[in-house]
C-alpha positions in Angstrom: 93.9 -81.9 41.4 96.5 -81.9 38.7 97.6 -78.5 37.8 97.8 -79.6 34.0 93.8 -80.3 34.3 93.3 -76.7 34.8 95.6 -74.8 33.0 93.1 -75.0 30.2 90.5 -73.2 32.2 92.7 -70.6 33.5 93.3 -68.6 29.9 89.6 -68.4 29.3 88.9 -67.3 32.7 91.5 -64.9 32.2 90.1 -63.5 28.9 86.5 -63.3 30.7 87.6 -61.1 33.9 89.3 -58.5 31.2 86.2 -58.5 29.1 83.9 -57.7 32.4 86.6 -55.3 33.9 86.4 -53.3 30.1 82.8 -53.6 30.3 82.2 -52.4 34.1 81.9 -47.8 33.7 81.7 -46.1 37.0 80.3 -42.6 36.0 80.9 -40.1 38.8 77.5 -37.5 39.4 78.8 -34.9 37.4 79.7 -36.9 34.0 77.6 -38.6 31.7 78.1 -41.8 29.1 77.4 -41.3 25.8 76.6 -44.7 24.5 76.7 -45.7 20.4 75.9 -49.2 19.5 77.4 -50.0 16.7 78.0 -46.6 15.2 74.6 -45.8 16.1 73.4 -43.2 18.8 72.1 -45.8 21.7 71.8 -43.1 25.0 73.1 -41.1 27.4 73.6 -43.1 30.4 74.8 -42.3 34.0 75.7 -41.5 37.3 76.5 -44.7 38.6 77.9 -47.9 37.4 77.0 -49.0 33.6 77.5 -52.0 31.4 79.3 -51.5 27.7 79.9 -54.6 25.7 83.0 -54.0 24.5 83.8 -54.0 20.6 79.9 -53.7 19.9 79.1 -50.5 22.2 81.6 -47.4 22.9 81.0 -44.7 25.3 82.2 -41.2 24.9 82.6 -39.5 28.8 80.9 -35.5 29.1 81.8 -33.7 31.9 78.7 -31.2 33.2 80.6 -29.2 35.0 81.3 -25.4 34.5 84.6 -25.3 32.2 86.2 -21.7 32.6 87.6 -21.2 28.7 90.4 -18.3 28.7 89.7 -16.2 25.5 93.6 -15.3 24.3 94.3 -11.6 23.7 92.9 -10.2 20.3 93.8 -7.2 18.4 90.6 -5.2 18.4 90.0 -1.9 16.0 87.3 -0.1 18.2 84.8 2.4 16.3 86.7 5.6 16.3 90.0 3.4 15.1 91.9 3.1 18.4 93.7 -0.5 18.3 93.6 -2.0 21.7 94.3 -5.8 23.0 91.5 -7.1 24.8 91.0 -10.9 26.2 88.2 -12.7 28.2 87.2 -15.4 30.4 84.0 -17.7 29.2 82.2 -19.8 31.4 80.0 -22.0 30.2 78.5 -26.0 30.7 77.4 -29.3 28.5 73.4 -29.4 29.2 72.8 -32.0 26.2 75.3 -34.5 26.0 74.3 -35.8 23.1 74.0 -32.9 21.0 77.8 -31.9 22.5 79.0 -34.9 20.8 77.4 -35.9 18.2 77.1 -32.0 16.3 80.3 -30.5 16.7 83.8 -32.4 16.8 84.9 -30.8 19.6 83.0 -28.5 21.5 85.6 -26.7 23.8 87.5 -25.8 21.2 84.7 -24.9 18.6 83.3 -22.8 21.8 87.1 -21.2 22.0 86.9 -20.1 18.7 83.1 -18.5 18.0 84.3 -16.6 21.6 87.4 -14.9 20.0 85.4 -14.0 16.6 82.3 -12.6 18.8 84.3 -10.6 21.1 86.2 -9.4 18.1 82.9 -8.5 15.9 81.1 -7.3 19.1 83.5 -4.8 20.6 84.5 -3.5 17.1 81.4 -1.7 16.9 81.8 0.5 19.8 84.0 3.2 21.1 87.5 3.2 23.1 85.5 5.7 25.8 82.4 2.6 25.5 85.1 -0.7 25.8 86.5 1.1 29.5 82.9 2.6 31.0 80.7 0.4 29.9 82.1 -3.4 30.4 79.0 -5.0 31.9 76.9 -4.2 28.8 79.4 -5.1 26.5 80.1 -8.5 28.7 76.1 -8.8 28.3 75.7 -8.8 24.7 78.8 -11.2 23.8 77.0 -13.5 26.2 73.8 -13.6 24.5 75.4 -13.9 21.0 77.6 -17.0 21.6 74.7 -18.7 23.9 72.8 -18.6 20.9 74.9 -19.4 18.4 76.3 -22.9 21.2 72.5 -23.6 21.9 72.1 -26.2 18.8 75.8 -27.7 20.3 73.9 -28.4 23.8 76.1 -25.8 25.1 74.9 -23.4 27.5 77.3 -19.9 28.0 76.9 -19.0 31.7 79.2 -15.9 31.5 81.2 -13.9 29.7 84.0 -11.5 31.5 86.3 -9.0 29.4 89.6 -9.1 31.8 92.1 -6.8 30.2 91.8 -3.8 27.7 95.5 -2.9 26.9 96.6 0.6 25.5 99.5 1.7 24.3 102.1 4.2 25.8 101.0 6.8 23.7 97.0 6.4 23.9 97.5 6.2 27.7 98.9 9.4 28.0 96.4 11.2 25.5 93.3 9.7 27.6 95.3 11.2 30.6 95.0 14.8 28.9 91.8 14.4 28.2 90.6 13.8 31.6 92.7 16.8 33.3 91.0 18.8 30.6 87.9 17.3 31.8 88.6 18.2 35.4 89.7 21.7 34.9 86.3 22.1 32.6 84.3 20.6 35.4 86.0 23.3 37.8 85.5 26.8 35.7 81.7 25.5 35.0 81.3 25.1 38.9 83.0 28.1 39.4 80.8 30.1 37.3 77.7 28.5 38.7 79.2 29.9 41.9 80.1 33.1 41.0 76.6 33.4 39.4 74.3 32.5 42.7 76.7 34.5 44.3 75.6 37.6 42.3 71.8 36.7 42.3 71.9 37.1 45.8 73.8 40.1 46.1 71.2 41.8 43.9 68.5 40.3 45.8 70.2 42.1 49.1 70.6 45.0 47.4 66.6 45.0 46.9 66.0 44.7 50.4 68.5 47.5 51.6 67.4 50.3 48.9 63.6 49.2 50.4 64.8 49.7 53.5 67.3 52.7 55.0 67.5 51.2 58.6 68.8 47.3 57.0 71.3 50.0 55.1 72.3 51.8 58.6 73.0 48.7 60.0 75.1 47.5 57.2 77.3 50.5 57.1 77.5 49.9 60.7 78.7 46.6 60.5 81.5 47.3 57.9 82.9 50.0 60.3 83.0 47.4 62.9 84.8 44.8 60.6 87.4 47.5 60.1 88.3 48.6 63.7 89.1 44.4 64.2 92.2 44.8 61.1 95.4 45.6 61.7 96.0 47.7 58.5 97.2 51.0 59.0 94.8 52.3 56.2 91.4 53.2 57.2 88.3 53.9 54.8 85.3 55.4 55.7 83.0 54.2 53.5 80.2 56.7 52.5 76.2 56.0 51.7 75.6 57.0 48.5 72.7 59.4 49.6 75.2 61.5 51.6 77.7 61.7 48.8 74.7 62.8 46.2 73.4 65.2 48.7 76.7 66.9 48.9 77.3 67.5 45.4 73.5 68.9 44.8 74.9 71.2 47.4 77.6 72.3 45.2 76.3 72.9 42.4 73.5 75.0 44.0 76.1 77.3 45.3 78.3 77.8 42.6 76.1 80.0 41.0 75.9 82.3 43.9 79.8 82.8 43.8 79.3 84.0 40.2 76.8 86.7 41.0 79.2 88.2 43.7 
């Protein structure tokens, strides 16, 4: 066969094997094909291997995966004007494809954006103490605000996690005063709570010892014995009170007597 006779045949052939190549998609399970005939919406298509006519169809690829989005550091004024940096981490997924394409331009970074406002408009309405105790709750209701507001996008938010909340030098060390003044409030009030039981039940042993002369024998008894165990040099006798007022009623009744004589 003459080599001129099918040169002819070759070009063509050629042309045709680029056409099918172009036309051959091999979606993988986790994208999806976005097809638009002629400028028109035609389907979402995929896993597997689809068909595209090239120059009459165009497919746009959508990954379904979770994308992690980094939320960059924003200047926040908090409710009781502290200015802090904060940034986040946003996880979130393409449920629709469709929608993801055809009603926003570009959805990751129209998602970026509505996450730095929200987090911005969101923790702006609390306080410094609320941003560093209360994180979960705050991470909560970002969450629920940008998943609404991505829901007509076909995006779904999965997550929202406030990573950093920077202070400066100076607001640092004022929060640091503030919690040893904490501590040493905490501390007197437990001590006075102490001190207080403490005196409750000293009263309530004094009840039971004035009701009862042997529970005050044996008390008095008991001191003398914790004595003779120091080593101080200094011993005293304590006194019941009884004996003491007995002695004075004595003296008094016999002053008189020393008058008369």
């Amino acid at each position: 066969m003459n080599l001129g006779n099918i040169l002819p045949y070759i070009a063509p052939l050629v042309v045709l094997l680029l056409i099918l190549g172009s036309a051959i998609k091999i979606l993988p399970e986790y994208e999806r094909g976005v097809v638009f005939f002629l400028g028109r919406f035609q389907g979402v298509k995929g896993p597997g291997l689809i068909i595209v006519i090239p120059g009459i169809q165009q497919i746009v690829r959508v990954d379904l995966r979770v994308i992690t989005l980094d939320v960059p550091s924003q200047d926040v004024i908090s409710k009781d004007n502290v200015t802090v940096r904060v940034n986040a981490v946003l996880y979130f997924r393409v449920v629709d494809p469709e929608k993801a394409i055809i009603r926003v331009e570009d959805f990751g970074v129209a998602t970026s954006q509505l996450a730095q406002t929200t987090l911005r408009s969101v923790l702006g309405k609390h306080d410094l103490d609320e941003m560093l105790s209360e994180r979960d709750k705050l991470n909560s209701d970002i969450q629920e605000i940008i998943d609404s507001q991505t829901e007509d996008w076909g995006i779904k938010v999965a997550n929202v996690e406030i990573k950093h909340v920077d202070l400066n030098e100076n607001m640092i060390r004022a929060i640091a005063r503030q919690a040893e003044a904490e501590r040493e409030r905490r501390a007197k009030v437990i001590h006075a709570e102490g001190e207080l039981q403490a005196s409750k039940k000293l009263v309530e042993a004094a009840q039971v010892m004035s009701a009862n002369s042997g529970a005050m024998q044996l008390r008095y008894l008991q001191t003398l014995a914790d004595m003779s165990n120091s080593n101080s040099s200094t011993i005293v006798f304590p006194l019941p009170v009884d004996m003491i007022k007995s002695f004075m009623d004595g003296q008094v009744t016999r002053k008189p007597d020393k008058l008369d004589q």
